[in-house]
C-alpha positions in Angstrom: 15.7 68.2 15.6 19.3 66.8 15.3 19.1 65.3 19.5 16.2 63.0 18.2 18.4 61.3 15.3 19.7 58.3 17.4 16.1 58.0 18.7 15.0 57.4 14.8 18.2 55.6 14.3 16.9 53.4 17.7 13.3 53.2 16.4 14.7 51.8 12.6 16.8 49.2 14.5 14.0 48.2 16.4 11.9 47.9 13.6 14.4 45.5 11.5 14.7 43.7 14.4 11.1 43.3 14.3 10.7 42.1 10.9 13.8 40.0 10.3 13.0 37.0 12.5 9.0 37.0 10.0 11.6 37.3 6.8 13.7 34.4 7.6 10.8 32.3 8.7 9.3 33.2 5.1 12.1 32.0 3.4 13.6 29.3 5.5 10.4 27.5 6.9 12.4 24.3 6.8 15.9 24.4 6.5 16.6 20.9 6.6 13.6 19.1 4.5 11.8 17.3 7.4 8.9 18.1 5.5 9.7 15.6 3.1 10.1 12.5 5.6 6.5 12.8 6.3 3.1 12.5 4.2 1.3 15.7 3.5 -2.1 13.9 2.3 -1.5 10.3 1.7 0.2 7.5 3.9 3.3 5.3 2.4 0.1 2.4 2.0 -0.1 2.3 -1.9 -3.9 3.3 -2.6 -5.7 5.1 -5.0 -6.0 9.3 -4.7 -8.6 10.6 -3.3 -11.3 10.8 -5.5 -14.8 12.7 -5.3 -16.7 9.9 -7.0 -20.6 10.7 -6.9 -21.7 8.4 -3.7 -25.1 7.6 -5.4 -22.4 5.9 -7.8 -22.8 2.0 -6.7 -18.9 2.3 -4.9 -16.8 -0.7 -5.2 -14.8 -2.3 -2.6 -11.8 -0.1 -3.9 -14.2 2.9 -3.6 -14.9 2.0 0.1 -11.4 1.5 0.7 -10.2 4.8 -0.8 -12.6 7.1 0.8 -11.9 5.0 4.1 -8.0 5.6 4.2 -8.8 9.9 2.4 -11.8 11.0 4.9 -11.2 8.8 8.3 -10.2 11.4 11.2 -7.8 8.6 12.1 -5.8 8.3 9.0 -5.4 12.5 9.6 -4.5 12.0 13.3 -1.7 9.2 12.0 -0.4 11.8 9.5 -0.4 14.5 11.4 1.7 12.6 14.1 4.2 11.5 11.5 4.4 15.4 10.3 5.5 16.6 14.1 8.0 13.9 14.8 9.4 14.9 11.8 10.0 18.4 12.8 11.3 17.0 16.3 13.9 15.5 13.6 14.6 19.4 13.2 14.4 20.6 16.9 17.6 17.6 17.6 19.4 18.8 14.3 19.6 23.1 15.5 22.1 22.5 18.1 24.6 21.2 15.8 24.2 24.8 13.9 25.6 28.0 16.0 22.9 30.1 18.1 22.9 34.1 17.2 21.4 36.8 19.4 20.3 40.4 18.6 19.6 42.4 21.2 18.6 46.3 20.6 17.0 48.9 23.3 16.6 53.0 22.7 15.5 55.1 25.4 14.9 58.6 26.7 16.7 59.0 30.0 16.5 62.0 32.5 17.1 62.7 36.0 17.4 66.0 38.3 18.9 67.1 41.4 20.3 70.5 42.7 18.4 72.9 40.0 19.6 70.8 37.4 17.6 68.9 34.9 19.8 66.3 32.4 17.7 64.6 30.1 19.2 62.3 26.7 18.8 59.6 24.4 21.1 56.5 24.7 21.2 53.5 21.9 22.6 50.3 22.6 22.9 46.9 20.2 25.0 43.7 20.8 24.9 40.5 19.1 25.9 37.6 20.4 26.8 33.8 19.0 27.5 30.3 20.6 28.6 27.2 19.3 28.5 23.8 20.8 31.7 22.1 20.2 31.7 18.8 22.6 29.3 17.5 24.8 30.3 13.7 24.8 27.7 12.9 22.2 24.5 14.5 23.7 23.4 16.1 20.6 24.1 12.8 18.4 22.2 10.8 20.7 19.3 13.3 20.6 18.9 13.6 17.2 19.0 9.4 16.6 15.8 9.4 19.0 14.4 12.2 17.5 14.9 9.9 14.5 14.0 6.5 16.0 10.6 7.9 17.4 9.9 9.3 13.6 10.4 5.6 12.1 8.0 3.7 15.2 5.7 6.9 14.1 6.0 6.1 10.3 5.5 2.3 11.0 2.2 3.0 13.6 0.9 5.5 10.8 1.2 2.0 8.5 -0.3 -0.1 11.0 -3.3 2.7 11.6 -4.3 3.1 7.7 -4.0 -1.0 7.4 -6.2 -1.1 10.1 -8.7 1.1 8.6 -8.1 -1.0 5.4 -8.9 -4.1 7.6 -12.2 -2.4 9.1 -13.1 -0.7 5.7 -13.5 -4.5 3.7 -15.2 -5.8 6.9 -17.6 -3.1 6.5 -18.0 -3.7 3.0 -18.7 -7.2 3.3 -21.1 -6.7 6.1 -23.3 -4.5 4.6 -23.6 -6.7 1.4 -23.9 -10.1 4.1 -26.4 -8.5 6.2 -28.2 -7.6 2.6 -28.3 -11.1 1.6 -29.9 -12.0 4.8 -32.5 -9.4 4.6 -33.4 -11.1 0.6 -33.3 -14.5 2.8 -35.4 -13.5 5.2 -37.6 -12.4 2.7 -37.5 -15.1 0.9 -38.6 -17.1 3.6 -41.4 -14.5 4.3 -42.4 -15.7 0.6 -42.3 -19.4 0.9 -44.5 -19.1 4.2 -46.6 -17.5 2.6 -47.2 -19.9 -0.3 -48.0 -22.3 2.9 -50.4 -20.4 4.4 -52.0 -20.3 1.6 -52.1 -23.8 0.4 -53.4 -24.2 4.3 -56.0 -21.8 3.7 -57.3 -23.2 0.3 -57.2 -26.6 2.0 -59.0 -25.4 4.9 -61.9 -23.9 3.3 -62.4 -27.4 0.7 -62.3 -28.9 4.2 -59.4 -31.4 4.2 -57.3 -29.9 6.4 -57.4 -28.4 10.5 -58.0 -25.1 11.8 -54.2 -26.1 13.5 -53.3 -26.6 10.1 -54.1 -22.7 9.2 -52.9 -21.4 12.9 -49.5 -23.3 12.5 -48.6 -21.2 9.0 -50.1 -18.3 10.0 -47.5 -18.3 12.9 -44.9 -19.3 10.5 -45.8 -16.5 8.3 -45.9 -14.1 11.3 -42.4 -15.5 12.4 -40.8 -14.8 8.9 -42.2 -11.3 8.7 -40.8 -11.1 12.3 -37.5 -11.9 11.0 -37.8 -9.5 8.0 -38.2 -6.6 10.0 -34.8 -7.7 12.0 -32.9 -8.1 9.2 -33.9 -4.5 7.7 -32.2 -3.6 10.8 -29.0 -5.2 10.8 -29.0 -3.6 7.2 -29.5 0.1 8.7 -27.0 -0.4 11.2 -24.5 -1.8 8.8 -24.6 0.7 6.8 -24.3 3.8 9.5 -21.4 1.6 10.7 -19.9 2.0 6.8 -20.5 5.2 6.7 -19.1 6.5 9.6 -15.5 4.7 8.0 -15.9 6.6 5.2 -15.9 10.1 7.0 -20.0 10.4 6.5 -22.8 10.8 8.9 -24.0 8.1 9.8 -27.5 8.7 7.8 -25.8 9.5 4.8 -27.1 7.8 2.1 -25.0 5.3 -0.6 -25.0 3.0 -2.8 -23.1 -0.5 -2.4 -22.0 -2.3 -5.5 -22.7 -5.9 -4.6 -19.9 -8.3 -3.9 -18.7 -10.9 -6.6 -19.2 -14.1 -5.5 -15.8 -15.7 -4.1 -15.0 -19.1 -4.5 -13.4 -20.7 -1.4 -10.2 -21.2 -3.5 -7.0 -22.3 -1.3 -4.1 -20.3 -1.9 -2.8 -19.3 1.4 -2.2 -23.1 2.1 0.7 -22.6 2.7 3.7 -23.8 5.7 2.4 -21.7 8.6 6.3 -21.2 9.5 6.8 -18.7 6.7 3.7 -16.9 7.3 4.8 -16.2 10.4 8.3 -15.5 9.6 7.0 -13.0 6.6 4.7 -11.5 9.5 7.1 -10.6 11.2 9.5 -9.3 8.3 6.4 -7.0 6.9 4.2 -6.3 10.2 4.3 -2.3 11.0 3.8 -3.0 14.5 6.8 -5.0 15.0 8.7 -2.1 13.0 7.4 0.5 15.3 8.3 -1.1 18.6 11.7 -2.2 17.1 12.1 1.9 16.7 10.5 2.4 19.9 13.7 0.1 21.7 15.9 2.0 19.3 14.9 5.4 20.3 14.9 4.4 24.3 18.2 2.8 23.8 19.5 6.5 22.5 17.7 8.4 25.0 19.8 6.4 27.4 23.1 8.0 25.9 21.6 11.3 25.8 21.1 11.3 29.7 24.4 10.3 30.5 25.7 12.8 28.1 23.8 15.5 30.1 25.4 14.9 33.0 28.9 15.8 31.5 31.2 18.5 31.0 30.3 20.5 27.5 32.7 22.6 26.0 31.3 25.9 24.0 32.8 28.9 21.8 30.8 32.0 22.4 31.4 34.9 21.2 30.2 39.0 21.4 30.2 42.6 19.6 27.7 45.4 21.5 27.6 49.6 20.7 26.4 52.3 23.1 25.4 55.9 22.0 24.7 58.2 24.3 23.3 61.7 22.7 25.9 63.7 24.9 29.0 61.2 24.8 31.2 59.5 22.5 29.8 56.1 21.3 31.4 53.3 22.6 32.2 49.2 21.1 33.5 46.5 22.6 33.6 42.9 21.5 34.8 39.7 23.9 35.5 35.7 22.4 36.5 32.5 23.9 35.6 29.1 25.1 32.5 28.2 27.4 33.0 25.0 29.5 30.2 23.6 31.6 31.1 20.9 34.2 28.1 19.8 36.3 29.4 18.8 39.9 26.6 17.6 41.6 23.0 17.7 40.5 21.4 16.3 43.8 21.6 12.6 42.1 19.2 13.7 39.2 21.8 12.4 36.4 21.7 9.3 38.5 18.3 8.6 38.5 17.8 9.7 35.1 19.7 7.4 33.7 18.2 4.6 35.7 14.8 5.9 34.7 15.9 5.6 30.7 17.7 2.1 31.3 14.3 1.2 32.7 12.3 2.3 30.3 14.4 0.5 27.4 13.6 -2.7 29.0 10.2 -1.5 29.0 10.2 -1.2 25.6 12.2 -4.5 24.9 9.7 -6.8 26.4 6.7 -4.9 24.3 8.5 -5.7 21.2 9.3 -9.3 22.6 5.5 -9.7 23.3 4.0 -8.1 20.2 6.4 -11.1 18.6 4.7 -13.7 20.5 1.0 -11.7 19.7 1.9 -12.2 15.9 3.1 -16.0 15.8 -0.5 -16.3 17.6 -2.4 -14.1 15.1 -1.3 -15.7 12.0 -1.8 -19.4 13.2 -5.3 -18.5 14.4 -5.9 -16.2 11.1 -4.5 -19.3 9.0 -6.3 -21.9 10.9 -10.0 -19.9 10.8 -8.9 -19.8 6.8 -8.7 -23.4 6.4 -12.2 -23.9 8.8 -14.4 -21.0 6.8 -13.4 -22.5 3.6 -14.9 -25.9 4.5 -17.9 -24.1 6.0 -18.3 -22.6 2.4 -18.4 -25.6 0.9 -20.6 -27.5 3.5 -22.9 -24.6 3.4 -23.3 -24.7 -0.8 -24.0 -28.4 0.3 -26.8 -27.9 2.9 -28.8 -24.9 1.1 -29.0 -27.5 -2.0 -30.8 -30.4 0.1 -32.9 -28.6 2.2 -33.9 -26.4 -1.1 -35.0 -30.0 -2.4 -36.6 -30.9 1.3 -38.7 -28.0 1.6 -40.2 -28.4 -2.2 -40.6 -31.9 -1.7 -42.5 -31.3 1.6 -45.0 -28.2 -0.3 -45.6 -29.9 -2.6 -46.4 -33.4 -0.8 -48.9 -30.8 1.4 -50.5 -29.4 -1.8 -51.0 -32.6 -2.9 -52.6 -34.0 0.0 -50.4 -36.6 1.0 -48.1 -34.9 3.5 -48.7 -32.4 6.8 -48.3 -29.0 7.4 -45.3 -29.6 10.3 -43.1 -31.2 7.7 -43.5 -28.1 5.4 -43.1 -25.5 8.1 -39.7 -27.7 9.4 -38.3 -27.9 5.9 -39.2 -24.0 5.2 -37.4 -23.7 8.8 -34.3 -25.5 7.1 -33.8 -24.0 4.4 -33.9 -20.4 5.9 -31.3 -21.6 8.4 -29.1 -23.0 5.5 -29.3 -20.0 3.4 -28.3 -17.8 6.7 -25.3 -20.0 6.8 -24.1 -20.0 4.0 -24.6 -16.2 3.7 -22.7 -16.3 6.9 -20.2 -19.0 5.8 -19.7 -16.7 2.9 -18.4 -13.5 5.1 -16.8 -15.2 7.2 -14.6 -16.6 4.3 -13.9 -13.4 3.2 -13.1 -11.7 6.2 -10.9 -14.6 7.4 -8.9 -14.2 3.9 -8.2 -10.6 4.4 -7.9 -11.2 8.5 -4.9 -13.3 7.2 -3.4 -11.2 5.1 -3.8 -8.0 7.9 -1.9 -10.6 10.2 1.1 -11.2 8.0 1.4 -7.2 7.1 0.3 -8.2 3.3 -2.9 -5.7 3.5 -1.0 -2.9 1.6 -2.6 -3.0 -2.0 -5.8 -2.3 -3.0 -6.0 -3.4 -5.8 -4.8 -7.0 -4.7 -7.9 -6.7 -2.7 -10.2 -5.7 -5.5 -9.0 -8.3 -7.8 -9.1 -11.1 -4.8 -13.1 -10.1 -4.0 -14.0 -10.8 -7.9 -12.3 -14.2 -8.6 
């Protein structure tokens, strides 16, 4: 029994170097907090927790918004990409520690020849541990891409929940815009009605045409006509909503309807400074800024590959053998790496990084350009939807006035049945522009803020949608 004692002793060392690596992953799982650069379940956006508010709950603009930015799959995908360039922060900061190696083997060896058989147990176990000590600043420059690419991750995570903050208020707005029409267009089915009845009556006491009676009916028939496609745009609307919030598209909700919102005139303001606080608070800028940041660094790691590093390293191994003394040895010194020719990789490398850093200039140059643009077109559609608003509260008032004036003239036997079917005509295309005037006032408000990077607060939203 005692031969087999440095097979147990082989078998315990094997089984600690088992476990050890699981043990040290259990209590280190990371060493240098890159979990706290990223988000776990919310972006740096300042919005509201996640809440499980009852859906059948009429849900408020802030309630769209919020399950929006907690249930989309792309605010998870932005997140999650934030979380792994974060550990790459990790992967560039190990070299800078010392690299350890355990290495462990037991075995049964035998072997005959000439009538004799020789069979034994040997042990072995060395450990070994290198150290970077120069490398012209190769590590460094890793580790500031590593960190660069985390901030243009960061800033694209920003510009991917604003985004969905953008699309979540469009949504909203549509689906109570495209509910107003459908109350228009039934509306109109209503008023068409009324004439094809005062037709009718007028018909049968025999003071008006049969083309009197034909011409409403088709009036009626067109209204009805128009109904049914504005039920429609409702449906679709609302699957479009839905699928923002994280829902099937047939799930069913309830919309708290929208405030009415004067077409008030506060971003009047120099277009200069909009754009300059565009580009001072746009994520998109910040992220390609990192992006020429990072490729400038990469640069400077690939010329710092192709130099000379300089190493410690240093080793301590054991050997038992069942029928011969044990044996130790140990070695230390320095490790220097000096790459002579690489077949002009190093070369091309570096070109290839030099390259892609002006790459990455001009996308940053152009995205400067793209946001000058967006916030003078967001600005100037401002200025035009808030006059539409006000023509449109204008034109719905008059032809509302035209089209009773013209009913009643027909009632009354003094007018024709074309003038009240054109005035009905009017006044449903007022009312469908000013419901449209009306969205588009809104979404051009918040279109301006997304352009100057301002669409960060919810409840700046909330409390703009109610004044």
């Amino acid at each position: 029994m005692q031969q087999h004692a440095p097979l147990r002793s082989a078998i315990v060392l094997g089984l600690c170097l088992t476990t050890a690596p699981a043990a040290f992953a259990t209590d280190w799982s990371d060493p240098f907090e890159v979990g706290k650069l990223a988000p776990s379940a919310s972006g740096s956006i300042n919005f509201h927790a996640c809440s499980d508010r009852d859906i059948q709950a009429p849900l408020t603009i802030v309630d769209v918004v919020d399950r929006t930015l907690c249930r989309n799959p792309k605010s998870q995908e932005a997140w999650a990409n934030a979380r792994f360039l974060a550990a790459q922060i990790g992967v560039a900061k190990a070299p800078f520690l010392p690299s350890v190696n355990v290495n462990g083997a037991a075995a049964r060896n035998w072997s005959s020849g000439q009538g004799v058989d020789v069979s034994y147990n040997s042990l072995s176990g060395s450990i070994s541990m290198a150290y970077l000590l120069y490398d012209f600043g190769g590590r460094d420059a890793a580790l500031e891409n590593a960190r660069q690419l985390f901030a243009a991750a960061s800033a694209t995570q920003d510009s991917v929940v604003q985004n969905l903050f953008l699309s979540a208020i469009q949504g909203y707005y549509q689906v109570n815009a495209t509910q107003a029409a459908l109350e228009s267009t039934r509306e109109a089915e209503r008023s068409a009605l009324a004439s094809l009845e005062a037709a009718t009556a007028r018909y049968k006491a025999g003071v008006a045409t049969p083309a009197d009676k034909l011409q409403a009916q088709t009036a009626y028939s067109q209204a009805g006509l128009n109904r049914i496609r504005a039920e429609g745009d409702l449906k679709n609307a609302r699957g479009t909503l839905a699928s923002l919030m994280g829902m099937d598209a047939d799930s069913d909700f309830v919309l708290q309807q929208a405030a009415a919102s004067p077409a008030y005139t506060q971003f009047q303001s120099n277009v200069s400074e909009l754009i300059a606080e565009a580009r001072r608070r746009r994520p998109d800028l910040a992220a390609a800024e990192a992006q020429v940041k990072a490729a400038r660094a990469n640069i400077q790691t690939v010329k710092a590959a192709g130099k000379p590093s300089v190493s410690v390293t240093t080793n301590l191994g054991y050997l038992d053998k069942q029928f011969s003394d044990s044996t130790r040895s140990g070695a230390i010194g320095l490790n220097v790496t000096i790459p002579l020719f690489t077949g002009f990789s190093s070369t091309y490398k570096i070109r290839s990084a030099q390259e892609q850093a002006e790459a990455s200039q001009a996308v940053r140059d152009q995205l400067n350009l793209q946001i000058a643009l967006d916030v003078w077109k967001a600005y100037q559609s401002l200025q035009t939807e808030t006059q539409s608003v006000q023509s449109s509260g204008d034109l719905v008032a008059s032809a509302t006035q035209n089209a009773d004036v013209a009913l009643g003239r027909y009632k009354a036997g003094v007018g024709n049945i074309i003038d009240v079917i054109t005035a009905q005509s009017s006044l449903a295309s007022a009312r469908a522009q000013q419901i449209q005037a009306t969205f588009n006032w809104d979404i051009a408000r918040a279109g301006l803020a997304y352009a100057i990077g301002q669409l960060d607060d919810i409840n700046v939203v909330a409390s703009e949608s109610h004044q």
